[in-house]
N, C-alpha and C positions, 0 to 999 in steps of 0.2 A: 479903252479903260480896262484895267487887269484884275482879274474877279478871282479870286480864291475857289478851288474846287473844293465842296463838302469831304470829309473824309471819306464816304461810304463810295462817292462818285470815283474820287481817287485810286480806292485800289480794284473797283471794277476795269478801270481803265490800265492798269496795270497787266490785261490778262483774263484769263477766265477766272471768276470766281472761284474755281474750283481749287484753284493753285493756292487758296489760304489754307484751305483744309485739309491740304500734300502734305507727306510726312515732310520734317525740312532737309536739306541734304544739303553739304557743300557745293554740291557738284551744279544746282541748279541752275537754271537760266531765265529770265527773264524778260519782260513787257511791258514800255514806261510808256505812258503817251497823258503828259500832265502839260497845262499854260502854264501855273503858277501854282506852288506850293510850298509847302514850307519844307526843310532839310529832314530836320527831324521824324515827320510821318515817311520821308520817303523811305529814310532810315530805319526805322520801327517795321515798313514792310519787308525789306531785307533783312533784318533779321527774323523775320515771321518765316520768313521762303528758307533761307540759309541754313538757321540755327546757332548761326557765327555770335560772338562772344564782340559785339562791337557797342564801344560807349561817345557820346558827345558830348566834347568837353566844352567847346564854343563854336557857337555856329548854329546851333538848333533851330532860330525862330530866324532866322534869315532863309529867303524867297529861292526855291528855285524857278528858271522861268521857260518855257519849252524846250523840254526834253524829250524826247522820242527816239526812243531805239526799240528793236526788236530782236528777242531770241539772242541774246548776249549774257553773259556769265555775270553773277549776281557780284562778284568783286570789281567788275570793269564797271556796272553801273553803278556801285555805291563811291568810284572814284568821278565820273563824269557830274553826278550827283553834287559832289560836294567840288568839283573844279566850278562849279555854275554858280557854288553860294558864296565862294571866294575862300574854299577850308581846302586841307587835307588830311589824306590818311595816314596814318600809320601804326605799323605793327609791333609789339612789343616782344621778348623772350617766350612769353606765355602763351603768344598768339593772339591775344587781344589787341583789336581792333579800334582805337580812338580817333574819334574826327573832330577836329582842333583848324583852329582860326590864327595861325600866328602871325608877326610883322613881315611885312614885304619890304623889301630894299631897292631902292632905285638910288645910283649914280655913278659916275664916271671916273677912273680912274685912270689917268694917260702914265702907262710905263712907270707903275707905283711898285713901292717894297709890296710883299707879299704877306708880313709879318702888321704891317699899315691896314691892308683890304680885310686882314683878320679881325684885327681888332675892332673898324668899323661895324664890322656885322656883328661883332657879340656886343658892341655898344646900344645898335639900334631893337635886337633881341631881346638882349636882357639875358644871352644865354651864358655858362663856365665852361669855356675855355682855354685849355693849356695848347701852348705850342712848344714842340719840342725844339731842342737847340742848331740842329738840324737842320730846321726849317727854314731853307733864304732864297732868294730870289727877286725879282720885279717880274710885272707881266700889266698888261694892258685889258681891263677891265670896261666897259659899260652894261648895267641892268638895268630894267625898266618895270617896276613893280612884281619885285618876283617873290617867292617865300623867302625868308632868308637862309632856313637850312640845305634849299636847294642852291641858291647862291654859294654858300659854304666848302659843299661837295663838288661845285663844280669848279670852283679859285684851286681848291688844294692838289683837285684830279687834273687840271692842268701844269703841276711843278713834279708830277710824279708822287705827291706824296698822298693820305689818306684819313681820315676820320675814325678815329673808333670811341663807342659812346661807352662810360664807365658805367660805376653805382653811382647813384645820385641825379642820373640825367648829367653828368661831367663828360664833357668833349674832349680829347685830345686828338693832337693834328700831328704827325709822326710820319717817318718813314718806313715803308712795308719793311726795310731791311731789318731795324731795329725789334719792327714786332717779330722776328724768328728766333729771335734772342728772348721773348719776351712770354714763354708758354706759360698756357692757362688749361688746365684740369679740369673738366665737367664732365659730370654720368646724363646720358641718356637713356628713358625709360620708355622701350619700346612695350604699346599698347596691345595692337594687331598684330603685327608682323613678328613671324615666330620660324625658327628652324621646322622641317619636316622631321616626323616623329620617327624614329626605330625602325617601325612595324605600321605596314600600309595594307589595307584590302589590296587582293592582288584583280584585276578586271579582266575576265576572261572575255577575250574578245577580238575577231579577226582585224577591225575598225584601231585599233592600239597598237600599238609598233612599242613594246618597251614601258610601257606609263604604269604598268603597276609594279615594276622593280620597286621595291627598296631602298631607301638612301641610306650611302655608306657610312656614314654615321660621322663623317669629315665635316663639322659645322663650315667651317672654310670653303668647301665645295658644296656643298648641302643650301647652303644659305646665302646668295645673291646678294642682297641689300647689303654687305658687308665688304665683298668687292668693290661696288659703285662707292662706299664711303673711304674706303683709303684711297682710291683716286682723289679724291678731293684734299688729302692732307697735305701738307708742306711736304720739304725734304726731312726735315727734323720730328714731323708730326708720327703720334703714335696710338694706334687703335687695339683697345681689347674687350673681348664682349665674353661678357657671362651668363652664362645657359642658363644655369637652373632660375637667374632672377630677373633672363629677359634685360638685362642691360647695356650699354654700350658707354664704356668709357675714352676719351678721348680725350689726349693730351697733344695743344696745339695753339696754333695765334688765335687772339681775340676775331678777327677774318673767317681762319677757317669755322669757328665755333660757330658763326655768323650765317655760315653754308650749311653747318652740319644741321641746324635747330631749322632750315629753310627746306630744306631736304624730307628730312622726319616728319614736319611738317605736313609734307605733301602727299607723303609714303604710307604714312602710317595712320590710318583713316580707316574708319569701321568699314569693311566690306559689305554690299548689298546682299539677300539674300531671294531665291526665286523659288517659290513654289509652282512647279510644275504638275499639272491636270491631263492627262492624255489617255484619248479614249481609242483603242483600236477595235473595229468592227470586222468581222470574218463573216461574209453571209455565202450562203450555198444554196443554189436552186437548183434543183432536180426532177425534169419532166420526163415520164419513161410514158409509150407506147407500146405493147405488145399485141399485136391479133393475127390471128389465121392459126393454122392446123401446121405445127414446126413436126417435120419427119426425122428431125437430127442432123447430122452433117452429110449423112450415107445415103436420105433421102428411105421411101419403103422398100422392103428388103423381103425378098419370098424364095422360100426353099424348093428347092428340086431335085430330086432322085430316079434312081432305076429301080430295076423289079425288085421286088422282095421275099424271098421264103422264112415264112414264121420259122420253120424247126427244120434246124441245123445242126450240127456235129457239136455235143457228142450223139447224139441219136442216129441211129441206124435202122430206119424203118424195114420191118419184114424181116430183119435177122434171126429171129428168136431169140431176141436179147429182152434182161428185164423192161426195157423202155416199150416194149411193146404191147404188155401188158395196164403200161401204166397209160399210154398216151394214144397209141394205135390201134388202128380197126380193121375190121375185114376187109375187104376189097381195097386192102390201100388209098381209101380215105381221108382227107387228111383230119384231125382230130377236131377242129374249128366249123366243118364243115355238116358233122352229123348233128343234129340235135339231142339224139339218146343217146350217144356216147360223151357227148362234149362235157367236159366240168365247168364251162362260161357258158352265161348268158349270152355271152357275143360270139357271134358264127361271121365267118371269113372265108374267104378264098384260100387254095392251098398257095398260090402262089400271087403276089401284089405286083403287077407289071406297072412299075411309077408310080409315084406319092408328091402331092400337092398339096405343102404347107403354107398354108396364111400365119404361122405362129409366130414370125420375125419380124414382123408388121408391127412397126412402133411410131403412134400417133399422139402427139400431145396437142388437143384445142386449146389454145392460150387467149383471152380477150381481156384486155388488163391496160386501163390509166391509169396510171401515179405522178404524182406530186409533190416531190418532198422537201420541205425548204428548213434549212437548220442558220442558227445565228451564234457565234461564239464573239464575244465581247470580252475584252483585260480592261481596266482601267487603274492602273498604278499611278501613285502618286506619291510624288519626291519633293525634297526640298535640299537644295547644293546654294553653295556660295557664289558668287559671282568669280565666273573666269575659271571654275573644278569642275572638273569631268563628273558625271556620276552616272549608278546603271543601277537597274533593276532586273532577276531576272525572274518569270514565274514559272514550273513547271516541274519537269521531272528528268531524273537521268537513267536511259536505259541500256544496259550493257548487253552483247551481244558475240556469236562465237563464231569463227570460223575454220575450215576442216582443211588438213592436209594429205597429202596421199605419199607415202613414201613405198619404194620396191623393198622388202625384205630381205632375209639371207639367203632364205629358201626358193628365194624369186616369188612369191607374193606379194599381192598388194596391201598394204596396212597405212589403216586408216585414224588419224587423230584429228580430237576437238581442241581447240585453245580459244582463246578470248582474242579477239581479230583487234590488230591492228590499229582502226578506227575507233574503237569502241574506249567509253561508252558514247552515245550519243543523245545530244540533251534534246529534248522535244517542251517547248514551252511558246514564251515569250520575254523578250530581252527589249531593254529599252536603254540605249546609252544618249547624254543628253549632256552638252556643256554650252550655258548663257553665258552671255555676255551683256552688263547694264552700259547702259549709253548716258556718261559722263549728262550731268545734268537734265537728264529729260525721264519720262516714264517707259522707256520703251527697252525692249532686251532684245538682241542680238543670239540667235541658238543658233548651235548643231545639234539636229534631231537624224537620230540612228534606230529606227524600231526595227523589228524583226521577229518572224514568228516563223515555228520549225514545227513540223507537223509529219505522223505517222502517214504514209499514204498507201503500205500495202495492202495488199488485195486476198493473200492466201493465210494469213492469220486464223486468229481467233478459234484456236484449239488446242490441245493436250500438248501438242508440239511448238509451239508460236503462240503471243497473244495478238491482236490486233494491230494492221501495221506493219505486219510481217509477210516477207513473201518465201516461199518454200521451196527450197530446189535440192534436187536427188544427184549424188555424187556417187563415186566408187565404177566398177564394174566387174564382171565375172563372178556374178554371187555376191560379191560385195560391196555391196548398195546402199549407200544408207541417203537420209535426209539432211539438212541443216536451214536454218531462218535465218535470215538477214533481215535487216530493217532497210525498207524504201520512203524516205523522208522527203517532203516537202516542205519551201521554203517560199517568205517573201520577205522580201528588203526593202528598205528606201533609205536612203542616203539625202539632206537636205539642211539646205541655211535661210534662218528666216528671220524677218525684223518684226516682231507685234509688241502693241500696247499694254500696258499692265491690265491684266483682263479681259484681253482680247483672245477668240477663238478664231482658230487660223482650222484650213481642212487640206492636208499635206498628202493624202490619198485617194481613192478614186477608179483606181485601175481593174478592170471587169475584164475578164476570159469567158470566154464562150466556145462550147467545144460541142457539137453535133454528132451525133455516130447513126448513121440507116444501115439495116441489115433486111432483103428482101430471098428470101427463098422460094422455093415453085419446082413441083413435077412437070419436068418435062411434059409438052403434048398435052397431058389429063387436065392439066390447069387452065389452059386454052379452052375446054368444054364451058359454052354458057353456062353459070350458076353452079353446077358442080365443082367447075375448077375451082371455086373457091376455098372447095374443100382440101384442097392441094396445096394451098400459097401461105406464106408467113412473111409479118411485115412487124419490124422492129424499130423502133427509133428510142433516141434516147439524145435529149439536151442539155448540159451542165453547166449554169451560169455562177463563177467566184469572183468575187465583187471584197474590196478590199480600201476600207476606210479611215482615215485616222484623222482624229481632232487632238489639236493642243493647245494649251489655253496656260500663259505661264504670269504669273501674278506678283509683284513686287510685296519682301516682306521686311518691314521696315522696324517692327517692334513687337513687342509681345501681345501687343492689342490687336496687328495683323493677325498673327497667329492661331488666338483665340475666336477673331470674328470668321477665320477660313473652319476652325473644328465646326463651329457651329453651321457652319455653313454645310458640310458635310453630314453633320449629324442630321438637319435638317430634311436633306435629300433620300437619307435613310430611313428617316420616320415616313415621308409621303410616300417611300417606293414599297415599304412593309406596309401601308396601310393601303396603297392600291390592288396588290397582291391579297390581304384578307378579304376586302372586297369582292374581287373575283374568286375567290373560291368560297366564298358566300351567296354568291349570286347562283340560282337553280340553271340547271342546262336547261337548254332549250329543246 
């Protein structure tokens, strides 16, 4: 017994529920798994899922009866659909879609005129038909309940000749020869598809071979879909398209017209649009170690000499020279030595045999952990058309100089600054990104191109350099000088990925670890139990860059999209600003 399924059951069984509530799209595909239903509901879901412009003119309340397909294009089901309920489809100028019940033809015709098999079938129709004079032949006919317009198309495409339908729904049965004799004039109004403009953002970028030239402004060359359409014309056929109104006029047979509007059609359909969400994480761990007694690279360092005489030339002890008066004594004395004659407090030897300095003795105790972990986050966010490249870039551009040394007239060296070569150089974040929508389904097809450029000198951050910078000294014989370079670090990824609308994908990951020990020690002294320790230096230092990126690309189908993503956005803003007041509300601990 065949039970009607309730509508609600109907289009659960069609699919997830959730595919009512999909924006609708041409491109869609579908989930039928029905026993019996009627034509019309199945049709009303198709055009729920679609959006297509389809009417039923008979046929509606007749049964379809197990139909099951899966993952098939909403036009091939809405033809499977109505072959079960005894209708077909078809498509008019405008693109509307009617599904219509007409007569079938069954019978046999042995070796009949062909002008005979005509007539039967617009008798049994009902349908106006002309045949042209042209038209003659016999041919050997049986059909067996079939539409009659398909019977029609197939009698005349077997004599070589053709069908073309008038105003009015009027048939005429003709020879292609005739229709080239027979041109017909229509403007096409293209919607979407537009020439590329003048003037293009130009995309700086190693990943681009060429894509942000300019177009030369030859709509002819510029514009593709204009090519593919005079291949299609006749010999006699003639194509002219007008820029500023987006039109396309063609003059040609009722045939080619027939191609041109099946074409357009196909071509000219609002493009998807993707909002892209990508988070890049840059984190830095840094564990430093320092301890023991570091002597420097020279290690302790003690001075040593020979004998010494305080007072030396000019002085001439015992001559009767003023000096003698001033600084000498009787008995040749030396002046350090007497206490009543000395002008210091400090009394010394006349003569210093060796001097033993501790004063070069350079000890620094170092006992020191550190920790230091930093996080640098971009999160850019773009929205490109399906199948456009597009980029982002965040950051800054730093220019930089470098020095050259030239022999002079004089045979000197002279030295100049100029702006190097390389320069400037941009330190940010750049993000290039082109999706791809996947013809009837939710899902995008990208290339994801992130990339972050980063200062990493070490001899910066001064009057001569800023941060970033590493510093090297040129010239010589006197003529010495400095100059800064910038040492930049980079990281890349290159990547093609399939996600669902709304799906976060994690396209990073990649962690460096870099170790460095440095151990020093006195010779010998450091060997001594517990003393030596006063001799050894122990340095380590571990640097872990950890490198992350999430991308999360979202289908934008309408203005409703768009608004429900600001909000969504905005959203994320208010909780992240009021987590933040929070904690700096909350007392330390």
């Amino acid at each position: 017994m065949n039970k009607t399924i309730p509508i609600a059951i109907l289009l659960a069984s069609f699919g997830a529920p959730a595919a009512l509530a999909q924006v609708p799209s041409l491109d869609a595909r579908v989930t039928i798994n029905v026993v019996e239903q009627e034509l019309a509901q199945i049709v009303q879901y198709l055009r729920d899922t679609s959006g297509a412009n389809i009417v039923v003119m008979e046929g509606g309340d007749d049964m379809v009866t197990d139909l099951q397909i899966s993952d098939v294009y909403w036009r091939d089901a809405l033809d499977y659909a109505a072959e079960l309920a005894g209708c077909v489809v078809e498509e008019d100028k405008s693109g509307v879609l009617t599904v219509s019940k007409p007569p079938r033809v069954t019978f046999d015709f042995p070796n009949a005129d062909i002008n005979e098999i005509i007539g039967t079938i617009a008798k049994v129709s009902g349908a106006n038909i002309i045949v042209s004079p042209e038209v003659a032949g016999t041919l050997t006919v049986r059909l067996n309940d079939v539409p009659w317009r398909n019977a029609l198309e197939e009698v005349v495409k077997t004599r070589g000749y053709t069908v073309v339908q008038e105003q009015r729904g009027i048939l005429r049965v003709v020879d292609p020869l005739t229709l080239e004799k027979q041109l017909v004039t229509r403007s096409y109004q293209m919607r979407y598809i537009r020439p590329r403009g003048n003037y293009v953002p130009v995309i700086k970028s190693e990943f681009i071979d060429g894509k942000g030239k300019p177009p030369t402004g030859d709509v002819n060359a510029d514009f593709s879909i204009l090519d593919a359409l005079r291949k299609a014309l006749s010999n006699n056929g003639e194509l002219d398209y007008i820029r500023s109104q987006n039109v396309i006029i063609v003059r040609d047979t009722t045939q080619v017209h027939e191609m041109m509007q099946e074409i357009l059609h196909r071509v000219d359909v609002e493009p998807a649009q993707v909002f892209i969400d990508i988070k890049f994480v840059s984190t830095t761990d840094t564990d430093l170690l320092n301890i023991g007694v570091d002597y420097g690279d020279g290690g302790p360092q003690i001075g040593f000499s020979g004998s010494q005489i305080p007072i030396t030339f000019p002085f001439t002890l015992g001559a009767g020279g003023f000096e003698d008066s001033l600084i000498a004594n009787e008995g040749e004395v030396g002046p350090f030595a007497d206490p009543d004659l000395s002008n210091s407090n400090v009394l010394g030897a006349d003569t210093i045999f060796g001097a033993l300095s501790f004063t070069q003795v350079q000890a620094t105790l170092r006992l020191l952990q550190r920790d230091t972990k930093t996080e640098v986050i971009q999160a850019p966010k773009l929205i490109t058309l399906d199948g456009n490249e597009a980029t982002i870039f965040v950051g800054e551009t730093v220019r930089y100089a470098e020095a050259k040394s030239e022999q002079g007239q004089a045979g000197g060296l002279q030295l100049s600054v100029e702006e190097a070569a390389g320069s400037p150089v941009e330190v940010g974040f750049q993000l290039l990104v082109r999706p791809y929508v996947i013809p009837g389904t939710s899902k995008v097809m990208m290339e994801v191109i992130p990339k972050e450029t980063s200062l990493s000198g070490t001899s910066g951050n001064s009057t001569l350099a800023p941060p970033g910078f590493d510093i090297f000294t040129v010239g010589a014989a006197g003529l010495e000088g400095s100059i800064a370079l910038p040492r930049t670090r980079s990281s890349t990824l290159v990547t093609e990925m399939m996600l669902d609308s709304g799906q976060t994908a994690v396209i990073g990951g990649l962690t460096t670890d870099v170790d460095t020990q440095v151990h020093s020690r006195v010779p010998y002294i450091s060997r001594i139990p517990i003393v030596g320790e006063l001799f050894k230096h122990r340095s380590e230092t571990r640097d872990r860059r950890s490198l992350v990126i999430f991308v999360t690309p979202t289908l934008v189908h309408s203005a409703e999209d768009t608004e429900f993503l600001l909000q969504q956005e905005l959203a994320r803003r208010r909780t992240r600003l009021h987590d933040e007041i929070e904690s700096l509300a909350k007392p330390a601990e």
